[in-house]
C-alpha positions as CSV (number, residue, x, y, z in Angstrom):
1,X,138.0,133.5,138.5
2,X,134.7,134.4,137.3
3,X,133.5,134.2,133.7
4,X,130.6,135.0,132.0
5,X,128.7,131.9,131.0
6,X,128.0,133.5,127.5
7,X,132.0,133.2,127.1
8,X,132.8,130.4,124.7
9,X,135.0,127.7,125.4
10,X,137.2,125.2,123.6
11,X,137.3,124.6,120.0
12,X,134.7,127.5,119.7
13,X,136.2,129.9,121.6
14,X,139.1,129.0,118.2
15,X,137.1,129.2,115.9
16,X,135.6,132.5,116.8
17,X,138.8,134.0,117.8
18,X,140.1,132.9,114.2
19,X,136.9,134.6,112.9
20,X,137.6,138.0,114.6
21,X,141.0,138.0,113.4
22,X,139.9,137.1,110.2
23,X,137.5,140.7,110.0
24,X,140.2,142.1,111.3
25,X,142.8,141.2,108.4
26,X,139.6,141.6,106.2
27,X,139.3,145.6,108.2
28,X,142.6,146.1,107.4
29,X,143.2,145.6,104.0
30,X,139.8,146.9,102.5
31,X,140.2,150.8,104.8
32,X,144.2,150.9,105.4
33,X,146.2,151.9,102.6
34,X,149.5,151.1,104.0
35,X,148.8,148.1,105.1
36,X,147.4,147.2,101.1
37,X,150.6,148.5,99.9
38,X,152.4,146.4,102.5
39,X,150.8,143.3,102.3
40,X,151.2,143.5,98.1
41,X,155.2,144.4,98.4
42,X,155.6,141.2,100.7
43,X,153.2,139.1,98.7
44,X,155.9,140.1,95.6
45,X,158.9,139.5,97.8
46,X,157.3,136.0,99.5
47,X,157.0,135.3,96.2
48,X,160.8,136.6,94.7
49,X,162.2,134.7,98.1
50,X,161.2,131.0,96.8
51,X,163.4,132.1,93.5
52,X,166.5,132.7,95.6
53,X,169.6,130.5,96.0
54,X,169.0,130.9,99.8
55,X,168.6,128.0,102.7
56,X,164.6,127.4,104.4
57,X,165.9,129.3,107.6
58,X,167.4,132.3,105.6
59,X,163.8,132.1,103.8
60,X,162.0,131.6,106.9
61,X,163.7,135.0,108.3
62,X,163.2,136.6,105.1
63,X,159.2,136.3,105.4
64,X,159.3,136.8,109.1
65,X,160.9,140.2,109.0
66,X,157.8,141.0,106.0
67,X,155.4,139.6,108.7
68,X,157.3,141.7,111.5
69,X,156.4,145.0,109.3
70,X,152.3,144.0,108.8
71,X,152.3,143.0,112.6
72,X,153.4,146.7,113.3
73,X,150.9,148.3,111.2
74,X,148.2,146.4,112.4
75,X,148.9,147.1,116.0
76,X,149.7,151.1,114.7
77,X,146.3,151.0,113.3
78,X,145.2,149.8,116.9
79,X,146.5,152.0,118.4
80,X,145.2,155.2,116.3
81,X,141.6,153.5,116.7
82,X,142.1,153.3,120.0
83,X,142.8,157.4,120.5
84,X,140.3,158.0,117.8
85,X,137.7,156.1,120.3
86,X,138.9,158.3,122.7
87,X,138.1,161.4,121.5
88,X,138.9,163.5,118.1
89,X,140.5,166.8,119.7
90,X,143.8,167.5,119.7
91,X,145.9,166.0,123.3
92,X,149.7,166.2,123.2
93,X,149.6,162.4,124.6
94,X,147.2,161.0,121.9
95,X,149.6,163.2,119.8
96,X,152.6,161.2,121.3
97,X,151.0,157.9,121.1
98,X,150.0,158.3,117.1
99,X,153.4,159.1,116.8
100,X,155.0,156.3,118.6
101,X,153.3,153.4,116.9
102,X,154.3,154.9,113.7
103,X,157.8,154.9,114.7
104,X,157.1,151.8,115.4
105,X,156.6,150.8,111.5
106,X,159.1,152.7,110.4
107,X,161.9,150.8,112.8
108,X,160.1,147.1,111.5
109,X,160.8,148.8,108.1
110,X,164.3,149.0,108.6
111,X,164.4,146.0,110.5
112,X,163.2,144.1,107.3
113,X,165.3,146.3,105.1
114,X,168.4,145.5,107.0
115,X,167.9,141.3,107.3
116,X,166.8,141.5,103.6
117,X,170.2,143.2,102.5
118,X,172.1,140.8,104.9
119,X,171.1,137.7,103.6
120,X,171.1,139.0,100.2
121,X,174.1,140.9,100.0
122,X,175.7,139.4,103.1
């Protein structure tokens, strides 16, 4: 296959993907409100999960479901940048797909709600 020979390779091709995902984390928490207010709630309940009486896996699943919710609303954010690119007037499918990937949030939501009660109250 053909590749551009400005493409990086290798160890830099990792180090500048881990840059762009680092402006986008950066993006995210400086213009996205609910991804702030996300990341702070699972900051305070990483932090309230190494207080608990609980095993490293139940942890582990604990932080993953809190990760599950920010991986949503990143790719939701995506998403709405992407139609947004697209154009600014109203289309029932841009409508749709807006609507969809904040569905999407909202079931990683319950998803983390859910394993949180279980292991908690289980």
């Amino acid at each position: 296959m053909f590749e551009p020979s400005n493409k990086k390779q290798g160890f830099s091709r990792l180090v500048a993907a881990f840059a762009n995902t680092c402006k986008g984390l950066v993006w995210m928490t400086k213009n996205e409100a609910a991804f702030k207010q996300e990341l702070i709630l699972s900051f305070m309940l990483i932090v309230l999960s190494c207080y608990l009486d609980i095993s490293f896996k139940e942890q582990a699943i604990l932080i993953i479901s809190l990760l599950f919710v920010l991986f949503t609303e990143t790719l939701n954010t995506a998403i709405e940048a992407v139609v947004d690119r697209i154009g600014f007037e109203y289309h029932e499918l841009s409508g749709l797909a807006k609507d969809l990937a904040s569905a999407a949030v909202f079931i990683s939501m319950v998803i983390a709600v859910i394993v949180w009660g279980a292991i908690l109250f289980g």
